[in-house]
Structures are given as structure tokens and as C-alpha cells.
C-alpha positions in Angstrom: 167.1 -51.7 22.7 165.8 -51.4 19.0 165.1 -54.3 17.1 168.3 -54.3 15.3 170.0 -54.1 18.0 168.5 -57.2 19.9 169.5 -58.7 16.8 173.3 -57.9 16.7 173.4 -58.8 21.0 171.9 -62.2 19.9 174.2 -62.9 17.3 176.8 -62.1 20.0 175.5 -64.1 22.5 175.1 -67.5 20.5 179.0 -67.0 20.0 179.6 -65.9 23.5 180.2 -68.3 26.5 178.4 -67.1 29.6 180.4 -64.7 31.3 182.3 -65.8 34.6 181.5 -64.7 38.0 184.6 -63.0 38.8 185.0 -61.0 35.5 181.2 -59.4 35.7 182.3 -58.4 39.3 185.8 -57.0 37.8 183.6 -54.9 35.2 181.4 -53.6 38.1 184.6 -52.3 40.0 186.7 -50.9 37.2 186.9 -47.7 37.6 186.2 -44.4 35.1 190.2 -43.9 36.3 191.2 -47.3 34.8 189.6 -46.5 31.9 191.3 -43.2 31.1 194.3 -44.5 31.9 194.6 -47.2 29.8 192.9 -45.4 26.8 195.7 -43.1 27.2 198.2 -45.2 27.2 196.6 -47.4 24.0 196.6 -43.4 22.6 193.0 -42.8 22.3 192.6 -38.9 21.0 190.9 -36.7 23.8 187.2 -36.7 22.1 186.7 -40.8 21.7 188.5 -41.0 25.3 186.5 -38.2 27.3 183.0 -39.5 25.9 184.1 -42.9 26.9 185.6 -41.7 30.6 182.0 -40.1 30.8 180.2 -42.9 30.0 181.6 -45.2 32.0 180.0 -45.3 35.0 176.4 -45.1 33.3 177.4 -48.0 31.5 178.8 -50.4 34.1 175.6 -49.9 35.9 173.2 -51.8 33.5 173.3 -55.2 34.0 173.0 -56.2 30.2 175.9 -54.2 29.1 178.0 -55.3 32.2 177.2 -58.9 31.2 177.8 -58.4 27.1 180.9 -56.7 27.8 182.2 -59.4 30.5 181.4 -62.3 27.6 183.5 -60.5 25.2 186.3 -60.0 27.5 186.5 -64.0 28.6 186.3 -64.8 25.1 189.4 -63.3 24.0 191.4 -63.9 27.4 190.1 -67.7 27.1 190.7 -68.0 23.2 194.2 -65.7 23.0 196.4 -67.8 21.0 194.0 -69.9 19.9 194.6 -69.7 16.3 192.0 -72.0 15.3 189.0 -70.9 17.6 185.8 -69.4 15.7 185.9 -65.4 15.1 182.3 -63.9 15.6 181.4 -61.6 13.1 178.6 -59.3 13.8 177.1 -55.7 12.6 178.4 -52.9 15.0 175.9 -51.9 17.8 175.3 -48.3 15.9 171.6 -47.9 16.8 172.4 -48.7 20.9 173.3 -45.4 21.7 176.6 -44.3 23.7 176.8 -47.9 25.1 176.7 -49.9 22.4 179.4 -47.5 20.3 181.9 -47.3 23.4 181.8 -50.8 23.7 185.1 -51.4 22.3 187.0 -48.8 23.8 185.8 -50.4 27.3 187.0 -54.2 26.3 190.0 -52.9 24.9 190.8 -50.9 27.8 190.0 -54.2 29.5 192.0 -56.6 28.0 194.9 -54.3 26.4 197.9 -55.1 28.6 196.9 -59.1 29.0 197.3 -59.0 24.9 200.7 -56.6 25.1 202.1 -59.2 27.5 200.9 -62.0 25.3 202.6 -60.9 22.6 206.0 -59.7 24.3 205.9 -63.3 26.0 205.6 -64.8 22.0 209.3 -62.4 21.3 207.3 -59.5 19.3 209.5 -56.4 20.2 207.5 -53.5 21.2 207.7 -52.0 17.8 205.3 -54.7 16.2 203.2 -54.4 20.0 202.6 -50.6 19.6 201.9 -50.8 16.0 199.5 -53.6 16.6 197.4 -52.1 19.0 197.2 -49.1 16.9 194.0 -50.5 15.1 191.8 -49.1 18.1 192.3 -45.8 17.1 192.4 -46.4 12.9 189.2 -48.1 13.3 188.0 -45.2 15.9 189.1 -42.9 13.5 187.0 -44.6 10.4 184.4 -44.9 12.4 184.6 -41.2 13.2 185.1 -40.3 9.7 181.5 -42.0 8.6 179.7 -41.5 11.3 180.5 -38.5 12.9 180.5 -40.1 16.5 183.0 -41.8 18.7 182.9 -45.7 18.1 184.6 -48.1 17.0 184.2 -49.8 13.5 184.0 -53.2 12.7 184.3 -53.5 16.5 184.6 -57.7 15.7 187.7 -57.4 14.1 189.1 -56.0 17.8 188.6 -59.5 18.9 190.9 -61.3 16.5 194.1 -58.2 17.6 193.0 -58.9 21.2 193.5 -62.7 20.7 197.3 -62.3 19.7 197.0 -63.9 16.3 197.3 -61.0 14.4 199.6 -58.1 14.1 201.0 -55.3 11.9 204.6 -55.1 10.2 205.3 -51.6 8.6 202.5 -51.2 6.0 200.6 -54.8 6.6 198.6 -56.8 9.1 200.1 -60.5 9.2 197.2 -62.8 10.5 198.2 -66.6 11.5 195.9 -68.8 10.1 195.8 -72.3 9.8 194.4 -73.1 5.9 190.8 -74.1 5.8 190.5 -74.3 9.5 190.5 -70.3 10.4 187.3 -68.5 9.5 189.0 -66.4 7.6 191.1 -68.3 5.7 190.7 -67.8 1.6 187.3 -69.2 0.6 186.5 -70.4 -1.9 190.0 -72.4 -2.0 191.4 -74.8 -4.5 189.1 -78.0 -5.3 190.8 -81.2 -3.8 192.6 -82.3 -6.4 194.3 -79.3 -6.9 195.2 -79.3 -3.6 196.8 -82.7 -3.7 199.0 -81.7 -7.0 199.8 -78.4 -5.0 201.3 -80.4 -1.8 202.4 -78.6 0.9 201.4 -75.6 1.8 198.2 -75.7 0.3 196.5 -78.3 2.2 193.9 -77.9 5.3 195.4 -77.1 8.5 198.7 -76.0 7.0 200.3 -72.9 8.5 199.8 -69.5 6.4 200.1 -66.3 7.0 196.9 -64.1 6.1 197.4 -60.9 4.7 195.3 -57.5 5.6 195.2 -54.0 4.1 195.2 -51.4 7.2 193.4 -48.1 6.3 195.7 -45.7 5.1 198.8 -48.4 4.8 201.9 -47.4 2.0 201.4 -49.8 -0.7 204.4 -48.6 -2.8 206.6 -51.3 -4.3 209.3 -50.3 -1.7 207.5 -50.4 1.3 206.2 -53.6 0.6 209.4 -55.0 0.2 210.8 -53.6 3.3 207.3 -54.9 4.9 207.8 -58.2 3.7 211.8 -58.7 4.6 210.6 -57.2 7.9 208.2 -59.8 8.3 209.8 -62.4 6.8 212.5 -61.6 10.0 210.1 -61.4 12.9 207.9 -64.4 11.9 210.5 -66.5 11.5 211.2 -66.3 14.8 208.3 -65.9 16.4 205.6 -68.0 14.6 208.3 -70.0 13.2 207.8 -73.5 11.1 209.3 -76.3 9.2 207.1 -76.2 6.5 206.3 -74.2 3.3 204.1 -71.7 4.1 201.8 -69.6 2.1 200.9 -65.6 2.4 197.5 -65.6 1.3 195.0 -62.5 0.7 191.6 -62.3 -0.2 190.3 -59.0 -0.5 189.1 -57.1 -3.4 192.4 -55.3 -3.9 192.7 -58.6 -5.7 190.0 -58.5 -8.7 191.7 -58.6 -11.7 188.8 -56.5 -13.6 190.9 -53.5 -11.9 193.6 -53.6 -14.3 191.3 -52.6 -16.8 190.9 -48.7 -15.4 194.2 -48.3 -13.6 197.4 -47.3 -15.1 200.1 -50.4 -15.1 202.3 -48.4 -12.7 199.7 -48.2 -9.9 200.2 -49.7 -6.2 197.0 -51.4 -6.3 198.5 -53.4 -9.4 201.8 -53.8 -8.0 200.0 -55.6 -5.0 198.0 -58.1 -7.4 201.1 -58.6 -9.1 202.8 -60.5 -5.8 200.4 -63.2 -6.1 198.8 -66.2 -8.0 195.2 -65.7 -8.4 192.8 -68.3 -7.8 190.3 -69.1 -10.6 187.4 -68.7 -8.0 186.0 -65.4 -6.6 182.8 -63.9 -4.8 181.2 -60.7 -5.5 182.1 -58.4 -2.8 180.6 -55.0 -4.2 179.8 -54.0 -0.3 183.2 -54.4 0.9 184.4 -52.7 -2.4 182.5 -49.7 -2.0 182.9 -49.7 2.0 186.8 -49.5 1.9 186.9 -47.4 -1.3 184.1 -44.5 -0.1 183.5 -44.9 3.8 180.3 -43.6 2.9 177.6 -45.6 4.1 173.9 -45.8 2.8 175.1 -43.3 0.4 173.6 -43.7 -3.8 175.8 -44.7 -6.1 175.0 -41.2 -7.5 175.8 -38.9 -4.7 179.5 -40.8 -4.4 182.8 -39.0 -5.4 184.7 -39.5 -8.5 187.8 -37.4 -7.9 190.1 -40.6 -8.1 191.0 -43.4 -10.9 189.9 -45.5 -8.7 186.8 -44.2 -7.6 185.3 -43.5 -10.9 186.1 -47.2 -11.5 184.5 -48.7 -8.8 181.6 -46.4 -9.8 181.1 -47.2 -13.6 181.4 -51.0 -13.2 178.2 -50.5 -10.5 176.5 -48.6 -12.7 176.1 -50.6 -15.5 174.9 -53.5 -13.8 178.6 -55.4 -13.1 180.4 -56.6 -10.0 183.4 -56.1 -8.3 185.0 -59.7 -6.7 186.9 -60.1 -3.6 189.4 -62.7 -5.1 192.0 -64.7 -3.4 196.0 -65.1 -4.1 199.1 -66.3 -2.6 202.9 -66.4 -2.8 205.6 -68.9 -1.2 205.8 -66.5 1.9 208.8 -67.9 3.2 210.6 -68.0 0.5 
């Protein structure tokens, strides 16, 4: 392994429990059949799944990636419903070769059903369930799209769908977080005196619902609201409380400077318009240009200004400015 990637496998490990006995042994005896069965089933496309059926074998027969792999896999069977429990967040393993990109497909493949059934058992209908697991082949497909390679990207965020706390709705991931306790709850947040003039809903360890953007997702003003009545629905039943309870959503979608180079009508400015804006904010010009472009390591120069929004993201960069992930909320419950 390169340096970079000894890096990455450390950061993994220091939030990794050692792997149990019985689950390396499990790893060693899954077979390249299990595999492409279940990647079938999870809907896999035939390139991703045939490099990862191939691979197999090679992979389950180095010890490392046997024991890396079986880590990740008690981790999200031990944490699964575990709202509160630590996410690891850590580079993807794109300089480890087949292993290291296939990784994902092999814990998903892994731990898949255990998560379908943990969801079913919670009263999610198999609607929400199929549309859930469906991020293994977005983020297969992004990762596609940048690369040019079979992977999966942002393979971290495969941990938080495996552990049941998070799942999609129509257009929108709903994520259930407990305010100041999840690691990705809004931060920054409102100073404590804010919070005590707020009340409920807005203190630490209240129940909120985190909102995320899928790839691709309709962001029309309909959509949403049929996402949101949809939600509103499920939820209530199946990560119900007695409580107000805040939809919050950090996430550069949310920096105000954008209504400054998009027409008033837009999506993006629909979206904003939901919630209350913090006064507080990060600069998040990585994660703007990440979800805008998918083009990695790419200049500023060489980057595509077909859209509104592109040349936006573009002339702010240019002349030296920065675009902010900001956070925002609304009464979710109504």
C-alpha cells in the first residue's frame, strides 16, 4: 500500500473495533456466488458487479483486506440503530487498487439484507427500503462518472444507510439525528442563549430530522411537497415523537450569496426559501465545487460554464471569494 493509502486504513482503524473471530471467518467463506447474488439483487449494473465478482476471491485471500473489511462489517451490524454512535469519515481508498475501490460493494453485499430487515422490522414499507439502498449504485455511478473506474464514492457515507438511521423519501434523504449529539448534526449551531429563548426543539439531544440532497434528486416546488407530506406520513410512524422536532440541512445549497446569480424562480432558491438560516456558516468551496462539477483535481479554468449555476460557482472562486455551507431549519412536524 502507498502512503496515502496507509493513511486512510489508519484513520479507519482508530474508528474500527477489532474485528470478531467469527465474522473474519464468514469473509473467508463467502463465496464469489454470494456476492453476485446479492449485488444483483441490491441492482448493481453488470460492469461494477462483474469486476467485483472477479475480484473477489483475490481479495478475500489477503489477510489485511479480509480484516478491514470484517471491522467495517461489525461496526455497522454492532451500531445499526444506534443513532448517536460516531460516523467515521475518511478519504476513499482510490490509490489501493481493485481492493480498496470494491470495498464497498463487498460490505454492502455483506450486510445488505441485515439492514433491509432492520428497516422492515422499524415499519418502513419496501418502497422507502428499495429506494434507500439505492445509494450503492448513485454513489457507484458518481464514482464512475469521475473516475472512470468501478468504486464507490464517499464509500463512508455507506456506513451511516447500512446502520438504519437514514433513508430516502421521493426526492430527499431523511437522516435521524439527535441535535448536537450526531456528528453530523448542523455545526456551527445557535450560541446557548439562543438556544434557551428557542426551547424545544433546538436544544442538544433533541430529535431532528437531517436533511440530504441525493445526486440527481427533483427539487421542484412540487416534488418537495409531495416529498415532505410523504415524509411527514412515514416518520410519524416510524420514528415517531412527542416533541417538536426540527428538519435541519446544512449544505451549501443553503448559502444565501446564491441568490445573487440565480433567477428568483429557481429550485435551488425554492429550497433556501423552506428554511430559517442561521447567522453562522463555514466555507465549504470543496464541497461546492465537488457536487457542482464531479470533476476532481480539475483548475478552476478548465471547468464548464454551460449552466447559471456553474458560471456562478466559478466567478465567486475566481475573484478570490468563498462559497459557505450554511445551515437552516423548519418546524418539520408541523
Amino acid at each position: 500500500m502507498n502512503r496515502e493509502t496507509l493513511t486512510t486504513v489508519a484513520l479507519m482503524r482508530r474508528y474500527l473495533e477489532q474485528p470478531r473471530a467469527e465474522t473474519v471467518e464468514r469473509v473467508r467463506t463467502f463465496s464469489s456466488t454470494e456476492v453476485a447474488a446479492q449485488l444483483i439483487a441490491l441492482g448493481v449494473e453488470s460492469e461494477e458487479r462483474s469486476e467485483a465478482v472477479g475480484h473477489w476471491d483475490e481479495f478475500r485471500r489477503d489477510q489485511g483486506w479480509v480484516s478491514l473489511l470484517a471491522a467495517l462489517i461489525d461496526t455497522v451490524d454492532d451500531q445499526r440503530g444506534r443513532i448517536d454512535a460516531p460516523i467515521g469519515i475518511w478519504p476513499d481508498l482510490l490509490e489501493a487498487g481493485a481492493s480498496g475501490r470494491l470495498l464497498y460493494f463487498y460490505l454492502f453485499a455483506m450486510c445488505g439484507e441485515a439492514t433491509m430487515e432492520y428497516l422492515r422490522a422499524v415499519g418502513f414499507d419496501d418502497t422507502v427500503v428499495d429506494a434507500t439502498l439505492e445509494v450503492l449504485v448513485r454513489h457507484a455511478r458518481i464514482h464512475r462518472r469521475k473516475w472512470g473506474l468501478s468504486g464507490v464514492d464517499a464509500g463512508w457515507w455507506m456506513l451511516v444507510t447500512l446502520r438504519g438511521e437514514i433513508v430516502q423519501i421521493k426526492s430527499l434523504q431523511f437522516h435521524r439525528v439527535n441535535l448536537g449529539v450526531g456528528t453530523l448534526s448542523p455545526n456551527p449551531w445557535y450560541d446557548d442563549a439562543a438556544v434557551e429563548a428557542l426551547g424545544v426543539g433546538f436544544r442538544r439531544s433533541d430529535p431532528s430530522i437531517g436533511l440530504h440532497i441525493p445526486d440527481g434528486a427533483l427539487m421542484t416546488p412540487s416534488a418537495l411537497d409531495a416529498t415532505f407530506d410523504e415524509a411527514r406520513r412515514v416518520l410519524s410512524t416510524c420514528w415517531p415523537v412527542h416533541q417538536r422536532r426540527l428538519a435541519t440541512c446544512q449544505s451549501w445549497l443553503l448559502d444565501d450569496q446564491l441568490a445573487a446569480y440565480l433567477p428568483a424562480n429557481s429550485n435551488i432558491l425554492g429550497f433556501q426559501r423552506r428554511f430559517t438560516l442561521l447567522p453562522e456558516w463555514v466555507d465549504d468551496d470543496a464541497d461546492t465545487l465537488e457536487f457542482v462539477f464531479r470533476r476532481p483535481d480539475t483548475p478552476l479554468s478548465r471547468l464548464p460554464r454551460e449552466t447559471t449555476l456553474q458560471r456562478a460557482i466559478l466567478e465567486v472562486l475566481v475573484r478570490g471569494g468563498h462559497w459557505r455551507a450554511r445551515s437552516g431549519w423548519f418546524d418539520f412536524d408541523q
